[in-house]
N, CA, C and O atoms as a GROMACS GRO file, in nm:
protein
  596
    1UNK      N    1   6.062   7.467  11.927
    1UNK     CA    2   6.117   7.574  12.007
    1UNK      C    3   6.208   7.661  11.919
    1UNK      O    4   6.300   7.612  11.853
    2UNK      N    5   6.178   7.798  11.921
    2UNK     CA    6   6.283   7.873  11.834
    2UNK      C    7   6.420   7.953  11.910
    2UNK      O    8   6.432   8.030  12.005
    3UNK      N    9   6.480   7.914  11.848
    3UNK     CA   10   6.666   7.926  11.884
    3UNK      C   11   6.667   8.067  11.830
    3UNK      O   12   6.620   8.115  11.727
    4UNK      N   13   6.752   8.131  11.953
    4UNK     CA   14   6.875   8.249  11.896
    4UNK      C   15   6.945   8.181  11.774
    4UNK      O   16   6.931   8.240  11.667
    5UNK      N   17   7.004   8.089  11.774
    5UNK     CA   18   7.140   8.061  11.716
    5UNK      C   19   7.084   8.058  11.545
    5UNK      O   20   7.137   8.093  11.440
    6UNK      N   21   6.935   7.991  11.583
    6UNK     CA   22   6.871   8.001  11.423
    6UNK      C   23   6.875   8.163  11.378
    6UNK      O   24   6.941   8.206  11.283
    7UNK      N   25   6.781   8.252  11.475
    7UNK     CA   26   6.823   8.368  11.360
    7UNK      C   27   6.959   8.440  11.383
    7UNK      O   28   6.979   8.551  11.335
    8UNK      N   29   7.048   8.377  11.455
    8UNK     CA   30   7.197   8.453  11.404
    8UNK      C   31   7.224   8.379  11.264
    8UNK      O   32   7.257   8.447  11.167
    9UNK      N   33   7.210   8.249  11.253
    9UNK     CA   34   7.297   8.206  11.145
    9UNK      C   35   7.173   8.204  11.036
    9UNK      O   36   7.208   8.137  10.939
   10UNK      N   37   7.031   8.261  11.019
   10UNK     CA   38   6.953   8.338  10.913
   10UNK      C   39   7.002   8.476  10.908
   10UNK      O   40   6.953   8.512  10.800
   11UNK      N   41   7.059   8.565  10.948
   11UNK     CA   42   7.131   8.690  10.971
   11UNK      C   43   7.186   8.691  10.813
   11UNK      O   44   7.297   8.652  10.778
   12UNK      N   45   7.066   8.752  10.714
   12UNK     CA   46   7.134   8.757  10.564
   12UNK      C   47   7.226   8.922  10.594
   12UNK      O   48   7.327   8.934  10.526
   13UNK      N   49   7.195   9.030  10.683
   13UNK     CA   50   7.270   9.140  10.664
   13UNK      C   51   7.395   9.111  10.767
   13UNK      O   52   7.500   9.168  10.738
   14UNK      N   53   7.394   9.028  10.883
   14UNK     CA   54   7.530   8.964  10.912
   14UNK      C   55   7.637   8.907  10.796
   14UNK      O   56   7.742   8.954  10.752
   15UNK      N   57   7.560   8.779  10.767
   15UNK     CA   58   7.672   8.735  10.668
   15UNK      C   59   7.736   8.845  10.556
   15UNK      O   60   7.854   8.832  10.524
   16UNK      N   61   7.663   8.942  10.505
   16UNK     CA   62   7.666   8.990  10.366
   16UNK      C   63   7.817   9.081  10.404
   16UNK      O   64   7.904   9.100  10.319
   17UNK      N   65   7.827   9.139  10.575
   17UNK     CA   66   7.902   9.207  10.625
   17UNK      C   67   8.052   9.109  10.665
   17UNK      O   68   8.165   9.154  10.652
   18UNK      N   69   8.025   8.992  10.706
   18UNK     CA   70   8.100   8.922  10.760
   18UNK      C   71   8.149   8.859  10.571
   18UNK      O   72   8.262   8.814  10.553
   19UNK      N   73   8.084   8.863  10.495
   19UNK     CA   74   8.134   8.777  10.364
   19UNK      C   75   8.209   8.877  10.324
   19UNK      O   76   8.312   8.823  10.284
   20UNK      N   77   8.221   9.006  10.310
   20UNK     CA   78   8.249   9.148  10.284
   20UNK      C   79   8.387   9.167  10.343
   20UNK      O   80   8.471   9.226  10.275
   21UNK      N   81   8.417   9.122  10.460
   21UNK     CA   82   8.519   9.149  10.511
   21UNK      C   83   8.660   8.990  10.489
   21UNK      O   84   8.779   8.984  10.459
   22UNK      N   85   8.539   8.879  10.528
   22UNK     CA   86   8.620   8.753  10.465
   22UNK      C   87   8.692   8.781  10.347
   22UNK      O   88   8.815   8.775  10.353
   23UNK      N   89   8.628   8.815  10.221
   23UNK     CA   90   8.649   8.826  10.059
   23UNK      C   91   8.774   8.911  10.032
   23UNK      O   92   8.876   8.865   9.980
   24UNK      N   93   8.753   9.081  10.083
   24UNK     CA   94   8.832   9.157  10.121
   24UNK      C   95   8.951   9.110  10.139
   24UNK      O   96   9.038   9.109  10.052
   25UNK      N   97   8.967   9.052  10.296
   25UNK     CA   98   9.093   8.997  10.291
   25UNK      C   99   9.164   8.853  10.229
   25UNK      O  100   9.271   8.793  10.240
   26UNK      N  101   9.043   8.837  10.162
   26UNK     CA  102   9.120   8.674  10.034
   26UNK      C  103   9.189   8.721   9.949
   26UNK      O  104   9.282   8.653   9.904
   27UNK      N  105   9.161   8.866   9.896
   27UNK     CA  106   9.198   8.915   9.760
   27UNK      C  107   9.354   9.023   9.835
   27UNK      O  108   9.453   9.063   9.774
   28UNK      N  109   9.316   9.043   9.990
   28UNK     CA  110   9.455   9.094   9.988
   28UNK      C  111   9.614   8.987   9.962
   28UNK      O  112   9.723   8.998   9.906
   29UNK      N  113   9.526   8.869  10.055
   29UNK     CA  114   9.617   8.708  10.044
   29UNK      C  115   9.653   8.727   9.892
   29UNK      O  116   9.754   8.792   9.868
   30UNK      N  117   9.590   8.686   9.805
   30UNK     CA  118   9.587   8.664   9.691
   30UNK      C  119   9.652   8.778   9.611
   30UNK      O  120   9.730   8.740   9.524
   31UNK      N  121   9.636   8.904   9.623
   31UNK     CA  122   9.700   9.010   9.539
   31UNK      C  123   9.857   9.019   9.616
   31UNK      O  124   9.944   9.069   9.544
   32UNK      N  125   9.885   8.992   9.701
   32UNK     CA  126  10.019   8.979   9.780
   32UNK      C  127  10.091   8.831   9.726
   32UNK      O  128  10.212   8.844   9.746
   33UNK      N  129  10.072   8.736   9.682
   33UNK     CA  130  10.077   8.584   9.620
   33UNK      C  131  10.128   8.665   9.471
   33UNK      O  132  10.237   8.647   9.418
   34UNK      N  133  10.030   8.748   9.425
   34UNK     CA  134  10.054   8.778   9.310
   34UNK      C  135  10.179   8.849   9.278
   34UNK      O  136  10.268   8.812   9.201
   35UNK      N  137  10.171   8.965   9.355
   35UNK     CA  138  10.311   9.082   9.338
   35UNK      C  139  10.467   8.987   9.361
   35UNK      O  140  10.570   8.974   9.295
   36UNK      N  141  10.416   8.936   9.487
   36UNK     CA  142  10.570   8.892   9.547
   36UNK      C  143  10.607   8.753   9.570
   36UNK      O  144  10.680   8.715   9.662
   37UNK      N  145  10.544   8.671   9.470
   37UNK     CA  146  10.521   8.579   9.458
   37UNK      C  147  10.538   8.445   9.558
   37UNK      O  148  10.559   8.331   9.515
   38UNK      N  149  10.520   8.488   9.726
   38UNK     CA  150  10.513   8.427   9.784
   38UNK      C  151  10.350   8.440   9.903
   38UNK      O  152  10.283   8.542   9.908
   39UNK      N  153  10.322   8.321   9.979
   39UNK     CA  154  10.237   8.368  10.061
   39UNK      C  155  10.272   8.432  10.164
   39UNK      O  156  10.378   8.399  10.217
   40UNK      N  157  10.188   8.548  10.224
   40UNK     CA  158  10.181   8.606  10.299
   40UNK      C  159  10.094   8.590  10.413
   40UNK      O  160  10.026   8.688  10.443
   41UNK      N  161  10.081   8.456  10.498
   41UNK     CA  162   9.974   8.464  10.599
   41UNK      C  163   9.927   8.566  10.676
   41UNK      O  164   9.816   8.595  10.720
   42UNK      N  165  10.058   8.626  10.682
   42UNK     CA  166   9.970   8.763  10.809
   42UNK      C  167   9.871   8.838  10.709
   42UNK      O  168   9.771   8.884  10.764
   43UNK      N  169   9.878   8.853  10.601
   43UNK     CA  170   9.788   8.959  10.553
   43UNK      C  171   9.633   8.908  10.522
   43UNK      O  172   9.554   8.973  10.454
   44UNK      N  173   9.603   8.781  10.584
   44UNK     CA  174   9.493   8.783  10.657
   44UNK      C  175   9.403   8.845  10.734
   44UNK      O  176   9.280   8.853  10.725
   45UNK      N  177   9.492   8.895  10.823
   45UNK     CA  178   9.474   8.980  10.908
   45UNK      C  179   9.513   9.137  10.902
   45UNK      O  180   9.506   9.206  11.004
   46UNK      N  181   9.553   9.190  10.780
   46UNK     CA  182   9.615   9.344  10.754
   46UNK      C  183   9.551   9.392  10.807
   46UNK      O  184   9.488   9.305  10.867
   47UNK      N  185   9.506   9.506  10.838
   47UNK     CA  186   9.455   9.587  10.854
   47UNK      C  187   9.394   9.734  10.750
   47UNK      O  188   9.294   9.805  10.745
   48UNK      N  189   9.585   9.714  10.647
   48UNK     CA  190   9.574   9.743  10.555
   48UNK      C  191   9.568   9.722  10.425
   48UNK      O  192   9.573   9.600  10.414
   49UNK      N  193   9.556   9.789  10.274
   49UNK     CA  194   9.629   9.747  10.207
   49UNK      C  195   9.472   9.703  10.064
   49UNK      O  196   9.354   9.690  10.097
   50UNK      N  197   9.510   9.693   9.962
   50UNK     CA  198   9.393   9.658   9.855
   50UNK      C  199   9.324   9.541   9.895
   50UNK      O  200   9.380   9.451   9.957
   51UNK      N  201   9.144   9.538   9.847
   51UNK     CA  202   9.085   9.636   9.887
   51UNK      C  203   9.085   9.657  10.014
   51UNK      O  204   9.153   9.578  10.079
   52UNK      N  205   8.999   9.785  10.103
   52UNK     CA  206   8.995   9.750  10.212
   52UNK      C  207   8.905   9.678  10.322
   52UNK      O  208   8.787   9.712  10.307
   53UNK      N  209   8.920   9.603  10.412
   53UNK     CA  210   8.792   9.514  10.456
   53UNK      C  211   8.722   9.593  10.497
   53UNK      O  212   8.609   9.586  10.448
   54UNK      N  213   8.742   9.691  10.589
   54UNK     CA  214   8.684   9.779  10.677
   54UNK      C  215   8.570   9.832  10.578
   54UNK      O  216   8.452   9.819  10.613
   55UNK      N  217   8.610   9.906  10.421
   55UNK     CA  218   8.497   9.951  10.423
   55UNK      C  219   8.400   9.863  10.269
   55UNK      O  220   8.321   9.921  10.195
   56UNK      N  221   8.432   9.749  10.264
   56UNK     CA  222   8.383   9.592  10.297
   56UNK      C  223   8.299   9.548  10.370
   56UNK      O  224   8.200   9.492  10.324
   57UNK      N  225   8.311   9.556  10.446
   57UNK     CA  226   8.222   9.539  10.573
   57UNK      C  227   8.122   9.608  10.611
   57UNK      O  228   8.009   9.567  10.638
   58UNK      N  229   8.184   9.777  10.616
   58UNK     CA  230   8.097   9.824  10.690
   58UNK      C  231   7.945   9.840  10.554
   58UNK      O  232   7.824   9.832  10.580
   59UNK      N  233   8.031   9.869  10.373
   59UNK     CA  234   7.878   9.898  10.356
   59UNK      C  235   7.845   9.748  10.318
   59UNK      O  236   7.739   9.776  10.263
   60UNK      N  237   7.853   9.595  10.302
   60UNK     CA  238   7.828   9.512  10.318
   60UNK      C  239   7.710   9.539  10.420
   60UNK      O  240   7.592   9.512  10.398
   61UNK      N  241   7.758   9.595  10.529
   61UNK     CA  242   7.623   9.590  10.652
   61UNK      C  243   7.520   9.673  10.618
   61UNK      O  244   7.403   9.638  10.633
   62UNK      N  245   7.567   9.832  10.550
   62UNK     CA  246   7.483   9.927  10.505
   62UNK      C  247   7.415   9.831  10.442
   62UNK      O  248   7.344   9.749  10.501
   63UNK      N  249   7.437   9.836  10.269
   63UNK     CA  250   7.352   9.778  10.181
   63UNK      C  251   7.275   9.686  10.270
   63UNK      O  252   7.196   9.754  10.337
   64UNK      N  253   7.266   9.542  10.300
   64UNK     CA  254   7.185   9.446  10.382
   64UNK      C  255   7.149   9.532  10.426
   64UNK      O  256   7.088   9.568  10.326
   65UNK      N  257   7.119   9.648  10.531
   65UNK     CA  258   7.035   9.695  10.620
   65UNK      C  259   6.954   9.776  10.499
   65UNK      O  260   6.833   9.751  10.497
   66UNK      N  261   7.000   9.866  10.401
   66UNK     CA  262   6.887   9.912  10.314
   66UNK      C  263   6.798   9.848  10.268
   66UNK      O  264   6.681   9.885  10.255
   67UNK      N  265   6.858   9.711  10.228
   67UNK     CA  266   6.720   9.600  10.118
   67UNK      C  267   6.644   9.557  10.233
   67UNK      O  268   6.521   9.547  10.224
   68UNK      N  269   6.713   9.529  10.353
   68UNK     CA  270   6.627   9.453  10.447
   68UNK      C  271   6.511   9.514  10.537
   68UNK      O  272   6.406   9.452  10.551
   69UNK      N  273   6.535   9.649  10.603
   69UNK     CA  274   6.474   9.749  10.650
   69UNK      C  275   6.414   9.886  10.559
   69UNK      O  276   6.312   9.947  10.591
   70UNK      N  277   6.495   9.918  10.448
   70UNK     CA  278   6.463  10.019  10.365
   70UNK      C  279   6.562  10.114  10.377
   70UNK      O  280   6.614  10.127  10.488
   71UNK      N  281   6.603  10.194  10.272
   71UNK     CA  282   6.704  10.364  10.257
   71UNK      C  283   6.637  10.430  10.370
   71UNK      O  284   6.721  10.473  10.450
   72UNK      N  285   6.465  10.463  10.420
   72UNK     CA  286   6.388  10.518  10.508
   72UNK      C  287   6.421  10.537  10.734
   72UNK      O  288   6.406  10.611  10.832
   73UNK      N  289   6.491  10.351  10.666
   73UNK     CA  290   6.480  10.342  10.814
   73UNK      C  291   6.571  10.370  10.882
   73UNK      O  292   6.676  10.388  10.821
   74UNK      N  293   6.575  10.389  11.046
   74UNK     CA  294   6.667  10.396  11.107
   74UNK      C  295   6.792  10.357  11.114
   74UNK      O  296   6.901  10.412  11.128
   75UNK      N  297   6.738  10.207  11.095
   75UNK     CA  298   6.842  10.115  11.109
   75UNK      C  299   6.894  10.128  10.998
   75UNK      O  300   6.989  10.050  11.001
   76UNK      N  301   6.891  10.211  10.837
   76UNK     CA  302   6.982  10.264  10.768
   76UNK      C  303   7.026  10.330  10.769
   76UNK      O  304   7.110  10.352  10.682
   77UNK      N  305   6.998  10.434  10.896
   77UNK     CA  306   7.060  10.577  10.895
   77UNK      C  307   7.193  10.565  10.963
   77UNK      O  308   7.296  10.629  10.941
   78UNK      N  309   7.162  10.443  11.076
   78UNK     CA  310   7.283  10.435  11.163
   78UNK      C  311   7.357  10.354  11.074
   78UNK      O  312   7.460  10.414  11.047
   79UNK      N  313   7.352  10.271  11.032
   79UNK     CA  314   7.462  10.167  10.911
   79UNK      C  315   7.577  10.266  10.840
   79UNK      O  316   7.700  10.264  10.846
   80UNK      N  317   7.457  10.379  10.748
   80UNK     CA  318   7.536  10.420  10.643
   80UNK      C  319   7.631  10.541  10.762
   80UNK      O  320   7.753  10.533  10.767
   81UNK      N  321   7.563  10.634  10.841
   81UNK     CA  322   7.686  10.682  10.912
   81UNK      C  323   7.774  10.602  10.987
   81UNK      O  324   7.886  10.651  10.998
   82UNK      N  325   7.761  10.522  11.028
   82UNK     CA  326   7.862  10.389  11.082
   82UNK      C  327   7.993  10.396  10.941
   82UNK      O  328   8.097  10.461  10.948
   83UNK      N  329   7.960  10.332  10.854
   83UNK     CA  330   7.970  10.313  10.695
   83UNK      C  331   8.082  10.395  10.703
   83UNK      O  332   8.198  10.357  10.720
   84UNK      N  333   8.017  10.574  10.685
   84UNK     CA  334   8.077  10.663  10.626
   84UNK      C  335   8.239  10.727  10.722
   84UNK      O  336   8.346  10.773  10.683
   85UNK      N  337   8.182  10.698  10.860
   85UNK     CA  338   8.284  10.738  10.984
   85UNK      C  339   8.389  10.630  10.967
   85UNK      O  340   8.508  10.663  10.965
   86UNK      N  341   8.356  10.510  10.954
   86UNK     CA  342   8.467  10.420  10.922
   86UNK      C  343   8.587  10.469  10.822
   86UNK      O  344   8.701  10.508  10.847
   87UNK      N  345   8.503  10.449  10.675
   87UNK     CA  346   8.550  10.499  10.576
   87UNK      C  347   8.676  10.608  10.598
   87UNK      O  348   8.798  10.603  10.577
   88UNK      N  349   8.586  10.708  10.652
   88UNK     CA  350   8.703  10.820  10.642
   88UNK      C  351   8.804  10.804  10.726
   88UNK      O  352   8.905  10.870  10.699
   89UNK      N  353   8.808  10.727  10.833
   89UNK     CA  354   8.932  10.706  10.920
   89UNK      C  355   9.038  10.603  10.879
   89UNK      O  356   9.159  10.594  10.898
   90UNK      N  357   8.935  10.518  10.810
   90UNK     CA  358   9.065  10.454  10.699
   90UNK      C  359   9.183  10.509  10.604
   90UNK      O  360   9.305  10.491  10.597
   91UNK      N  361   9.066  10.601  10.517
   91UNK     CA  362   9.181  10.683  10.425
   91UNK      C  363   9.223  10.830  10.502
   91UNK      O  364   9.311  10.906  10.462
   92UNK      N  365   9.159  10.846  10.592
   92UNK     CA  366   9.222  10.943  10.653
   92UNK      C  367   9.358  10.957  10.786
   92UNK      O  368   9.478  10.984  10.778
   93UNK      N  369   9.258  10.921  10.913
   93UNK     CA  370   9.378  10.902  11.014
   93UNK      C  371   9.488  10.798  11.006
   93UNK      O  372   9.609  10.796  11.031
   94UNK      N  373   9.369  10.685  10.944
   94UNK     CA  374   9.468  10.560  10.959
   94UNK      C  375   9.588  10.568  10.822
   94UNK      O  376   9.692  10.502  10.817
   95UNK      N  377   9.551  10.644  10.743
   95UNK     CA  378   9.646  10.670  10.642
   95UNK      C  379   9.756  10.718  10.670
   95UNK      O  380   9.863  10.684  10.620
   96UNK      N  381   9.730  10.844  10.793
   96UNK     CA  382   9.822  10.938  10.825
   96UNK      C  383   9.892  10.861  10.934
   96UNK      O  384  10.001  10.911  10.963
   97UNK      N  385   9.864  10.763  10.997
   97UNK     CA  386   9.932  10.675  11.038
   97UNK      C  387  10.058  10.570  10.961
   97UNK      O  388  10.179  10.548  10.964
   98UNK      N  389   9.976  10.541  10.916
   98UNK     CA  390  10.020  10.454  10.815
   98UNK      C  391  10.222  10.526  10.777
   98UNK      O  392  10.336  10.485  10.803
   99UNK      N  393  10.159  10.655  10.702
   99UNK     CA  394  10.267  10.732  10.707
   99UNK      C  395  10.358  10.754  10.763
   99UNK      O  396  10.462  10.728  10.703
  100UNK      N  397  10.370  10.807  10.888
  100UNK     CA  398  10.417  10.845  11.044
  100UNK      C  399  10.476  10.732  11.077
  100UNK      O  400  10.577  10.730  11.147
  101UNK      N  401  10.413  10.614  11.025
  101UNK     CA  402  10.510  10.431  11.100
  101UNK      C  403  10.628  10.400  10.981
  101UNK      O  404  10.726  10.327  11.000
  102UNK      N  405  10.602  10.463  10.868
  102UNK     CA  406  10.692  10.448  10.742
  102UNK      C  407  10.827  10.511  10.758
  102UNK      O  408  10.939  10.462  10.741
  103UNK      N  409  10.770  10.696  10.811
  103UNK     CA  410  10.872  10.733  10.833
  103UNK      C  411  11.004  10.712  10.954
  103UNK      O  412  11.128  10.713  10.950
  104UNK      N  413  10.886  10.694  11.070
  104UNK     CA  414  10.980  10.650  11.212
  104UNK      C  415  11.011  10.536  11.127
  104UNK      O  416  11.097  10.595  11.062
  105UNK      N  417  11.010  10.420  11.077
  105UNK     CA  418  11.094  10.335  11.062
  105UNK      C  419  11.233  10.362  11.005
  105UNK      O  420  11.335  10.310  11.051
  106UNK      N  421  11.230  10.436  10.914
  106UNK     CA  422  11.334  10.466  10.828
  106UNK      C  423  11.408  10.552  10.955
  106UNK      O  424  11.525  10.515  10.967
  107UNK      N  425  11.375  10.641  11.039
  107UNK     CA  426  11.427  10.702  11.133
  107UNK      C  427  11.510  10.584  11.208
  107UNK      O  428  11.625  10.562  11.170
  108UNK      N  429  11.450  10.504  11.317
  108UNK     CA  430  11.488  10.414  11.352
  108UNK      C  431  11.598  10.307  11.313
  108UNK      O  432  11.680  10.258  11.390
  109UNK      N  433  11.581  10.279  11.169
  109UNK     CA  434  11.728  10.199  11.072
  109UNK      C  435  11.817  10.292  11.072
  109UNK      O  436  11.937  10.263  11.080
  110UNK      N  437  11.778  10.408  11.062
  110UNK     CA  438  11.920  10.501  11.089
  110UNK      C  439  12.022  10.491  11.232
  110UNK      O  440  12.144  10.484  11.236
  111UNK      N  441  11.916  10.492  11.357
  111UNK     CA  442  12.004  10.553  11.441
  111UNK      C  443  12.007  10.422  11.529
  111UNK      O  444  12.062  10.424  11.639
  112UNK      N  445  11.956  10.322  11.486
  112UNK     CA  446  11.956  10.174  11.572
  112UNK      C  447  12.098  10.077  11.534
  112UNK      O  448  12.191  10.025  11.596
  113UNK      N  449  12.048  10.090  11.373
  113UNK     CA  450  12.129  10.012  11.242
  113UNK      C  451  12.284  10.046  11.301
  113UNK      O  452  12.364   9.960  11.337
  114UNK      N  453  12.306  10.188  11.300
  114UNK     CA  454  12.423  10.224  11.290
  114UNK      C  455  12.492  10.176  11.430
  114UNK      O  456  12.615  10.170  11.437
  115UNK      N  457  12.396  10.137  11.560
  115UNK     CA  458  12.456  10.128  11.668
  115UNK      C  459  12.454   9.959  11.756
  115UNK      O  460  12.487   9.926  11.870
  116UNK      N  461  12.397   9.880  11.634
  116UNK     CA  462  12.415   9.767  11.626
  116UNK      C  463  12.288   9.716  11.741
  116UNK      O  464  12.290   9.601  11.786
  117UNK      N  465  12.211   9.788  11.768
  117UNK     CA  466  12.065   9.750  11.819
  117UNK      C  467  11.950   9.676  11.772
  117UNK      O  468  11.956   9.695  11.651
  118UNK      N  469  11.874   9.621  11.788
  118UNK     CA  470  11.726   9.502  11.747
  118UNK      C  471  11.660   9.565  11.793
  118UNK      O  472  11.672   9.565  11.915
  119UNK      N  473  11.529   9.676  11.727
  119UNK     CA  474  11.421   9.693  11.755
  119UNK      C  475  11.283   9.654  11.660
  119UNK      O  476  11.257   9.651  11.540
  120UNK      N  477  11.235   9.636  11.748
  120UNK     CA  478  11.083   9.628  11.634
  120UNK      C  479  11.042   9.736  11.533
  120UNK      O  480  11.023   9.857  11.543
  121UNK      N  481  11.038   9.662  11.448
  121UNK     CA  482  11.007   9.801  11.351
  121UNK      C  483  10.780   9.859  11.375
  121UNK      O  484  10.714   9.776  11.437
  122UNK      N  485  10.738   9.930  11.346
  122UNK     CA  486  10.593   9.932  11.338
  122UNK      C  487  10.540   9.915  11.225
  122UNK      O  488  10.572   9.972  11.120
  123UNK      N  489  10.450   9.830  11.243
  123UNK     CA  490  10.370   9.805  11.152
  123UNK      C  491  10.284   9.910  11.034
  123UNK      O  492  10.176   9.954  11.074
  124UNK      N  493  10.325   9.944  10.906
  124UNK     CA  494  10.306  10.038  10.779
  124UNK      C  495  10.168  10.030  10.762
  124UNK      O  496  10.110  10.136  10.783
  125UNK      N  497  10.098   9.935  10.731
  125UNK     CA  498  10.030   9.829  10.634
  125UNK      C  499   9.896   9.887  10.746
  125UNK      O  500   9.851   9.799  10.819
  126UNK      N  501   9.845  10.006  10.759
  126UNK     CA  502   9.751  10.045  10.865
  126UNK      C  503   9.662  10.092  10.805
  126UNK      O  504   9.556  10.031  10.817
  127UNK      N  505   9.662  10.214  10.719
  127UNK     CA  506   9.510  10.239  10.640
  127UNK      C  507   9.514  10.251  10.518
  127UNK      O  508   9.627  10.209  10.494
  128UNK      N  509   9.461  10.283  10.404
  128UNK     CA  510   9.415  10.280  10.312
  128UNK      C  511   9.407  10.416  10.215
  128UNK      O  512   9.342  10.511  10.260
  129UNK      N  513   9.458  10.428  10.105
  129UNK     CA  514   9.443  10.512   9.972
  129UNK      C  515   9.283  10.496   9.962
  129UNK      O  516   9.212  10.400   9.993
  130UNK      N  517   9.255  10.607   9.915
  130UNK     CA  518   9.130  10.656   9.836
  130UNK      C  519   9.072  10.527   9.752
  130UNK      O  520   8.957  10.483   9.758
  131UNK      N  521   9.144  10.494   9.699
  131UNK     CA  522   9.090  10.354   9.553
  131UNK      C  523   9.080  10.228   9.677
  131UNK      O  524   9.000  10.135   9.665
  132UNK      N  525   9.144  10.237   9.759
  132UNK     CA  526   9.174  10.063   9.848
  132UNK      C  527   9.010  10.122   9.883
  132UNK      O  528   8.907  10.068   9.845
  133UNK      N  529   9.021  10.228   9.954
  133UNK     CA  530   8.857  10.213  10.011
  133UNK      C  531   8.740  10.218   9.951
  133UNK      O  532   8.644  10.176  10.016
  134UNK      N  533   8.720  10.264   9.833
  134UNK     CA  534   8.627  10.248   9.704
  134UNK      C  535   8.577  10.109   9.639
  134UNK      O  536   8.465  10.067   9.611
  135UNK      N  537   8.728  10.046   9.625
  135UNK     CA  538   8.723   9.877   9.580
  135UNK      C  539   8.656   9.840   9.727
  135UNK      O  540   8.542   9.794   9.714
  136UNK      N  541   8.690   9.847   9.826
  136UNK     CA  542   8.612   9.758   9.911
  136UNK      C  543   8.486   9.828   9.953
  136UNK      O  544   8.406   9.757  10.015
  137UNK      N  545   8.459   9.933   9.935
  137UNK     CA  546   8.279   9.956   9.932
  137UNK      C  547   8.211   9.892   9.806
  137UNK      O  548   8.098   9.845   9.792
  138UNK      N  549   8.289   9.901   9.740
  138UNK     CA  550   8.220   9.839   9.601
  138UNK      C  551   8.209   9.689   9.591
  138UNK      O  552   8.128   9.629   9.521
  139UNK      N  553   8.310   9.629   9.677
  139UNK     CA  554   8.270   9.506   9.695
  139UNK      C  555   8.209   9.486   9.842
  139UNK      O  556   8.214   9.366   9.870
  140UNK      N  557   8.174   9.534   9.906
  140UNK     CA  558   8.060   9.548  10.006
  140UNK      C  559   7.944   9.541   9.963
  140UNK      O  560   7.863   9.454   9.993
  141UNK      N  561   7.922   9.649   9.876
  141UNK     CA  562   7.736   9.682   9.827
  141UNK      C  563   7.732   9.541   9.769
  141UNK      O  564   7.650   9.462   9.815
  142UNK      N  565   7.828   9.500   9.658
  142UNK     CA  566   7.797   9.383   9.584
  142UNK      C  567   7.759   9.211   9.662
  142UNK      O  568   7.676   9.121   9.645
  143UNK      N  569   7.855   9.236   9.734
  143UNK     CA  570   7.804   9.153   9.822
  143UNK      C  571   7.662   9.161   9.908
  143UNK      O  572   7.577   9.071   9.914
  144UNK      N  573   7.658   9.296   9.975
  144UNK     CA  574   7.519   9.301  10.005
  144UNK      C  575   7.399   9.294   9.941
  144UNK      O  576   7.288   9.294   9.993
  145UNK      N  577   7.432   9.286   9.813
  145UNK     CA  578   7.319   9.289   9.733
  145UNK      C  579   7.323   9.110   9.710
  145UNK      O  580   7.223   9.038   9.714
  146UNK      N  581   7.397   9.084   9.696
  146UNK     CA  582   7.409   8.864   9.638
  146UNK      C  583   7.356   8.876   9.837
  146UNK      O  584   7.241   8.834   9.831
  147UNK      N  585   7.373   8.896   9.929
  147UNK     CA  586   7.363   8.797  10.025
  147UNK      C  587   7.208   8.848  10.063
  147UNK      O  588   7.149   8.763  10.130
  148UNK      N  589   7.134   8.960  10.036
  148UNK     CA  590   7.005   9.045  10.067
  148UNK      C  591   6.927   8.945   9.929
  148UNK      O  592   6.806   8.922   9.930
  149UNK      N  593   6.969   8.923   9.878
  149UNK     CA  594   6.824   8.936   9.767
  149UNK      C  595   6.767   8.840   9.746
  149UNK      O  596   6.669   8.841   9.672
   0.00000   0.00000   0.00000
């Protein structure tokens, strides 16, 4: 009898996407270990920050969908614009976010600090420089190519 569960876990353009985004964030663990020489569990989970998972992932899924279906097919057309819309909201909105939480913070230590208040600060660590998202397409394709071939 043939199982769903068999071809999810044969899913070579799943994993290549899901290994893409795992890896991604090992090397953020790991490059954060490095700088500040302590661990950082949350950055498991960043969102932001070198490389980036997001676009890790997404062409992790591209590539696997090119070797597996073809550059021709549909199912590459939607990947790589998937891919590319990601991408840019990383280094773009989410950048400009990113920004905007840097500055209200510093706003906030001003007029909280001085009045002896506890607020949450927001989270910086949201999108991605130009190079964060390059390194992690580049380790996307690479991966898609070791988990496709």
């Amino acid at each position: 009898m043939h199982s769903p569960w068999t071809d999810l876990i044969g899913n070579r353009v799943l994993w290549a996407a899901v290994a893409g985004w795992l890896v991604a964030q090992g090397i953020k663990v790991l490059l954060a270990l490095v700088v500040t020489r302590k661990f950082e569990p949350s950055y498991i989970f960043a969102a932001g920050g070198m490389p980036s998972s997001h676009s890790a992932l997404v062409m992790g899924l591209a590539t696997g969908v090119a070797r597996v279906q073809g550059l021709g097919s549909v199912y590459f057309a939607l990947a790589a614009v998937f891919a590319g819309v990601v991408m840019y909201d990383a280094a773009g909105v989410r950048r400009a976010v990113s920004k905007q939480a840097r500055i209200l913070n510093l706003m906030m230590d001003d007029f909280f600090h001085e009045r002896g208040l506890d607020v949450h600060r927001l989270g910086e660590l949201i999108g991605h420089t130009p190079v964060e998202v390059f390194a992690g397409a580049a380790l996307g394709i690479a991966l898609g190519l070791v988990f496709t071939a």
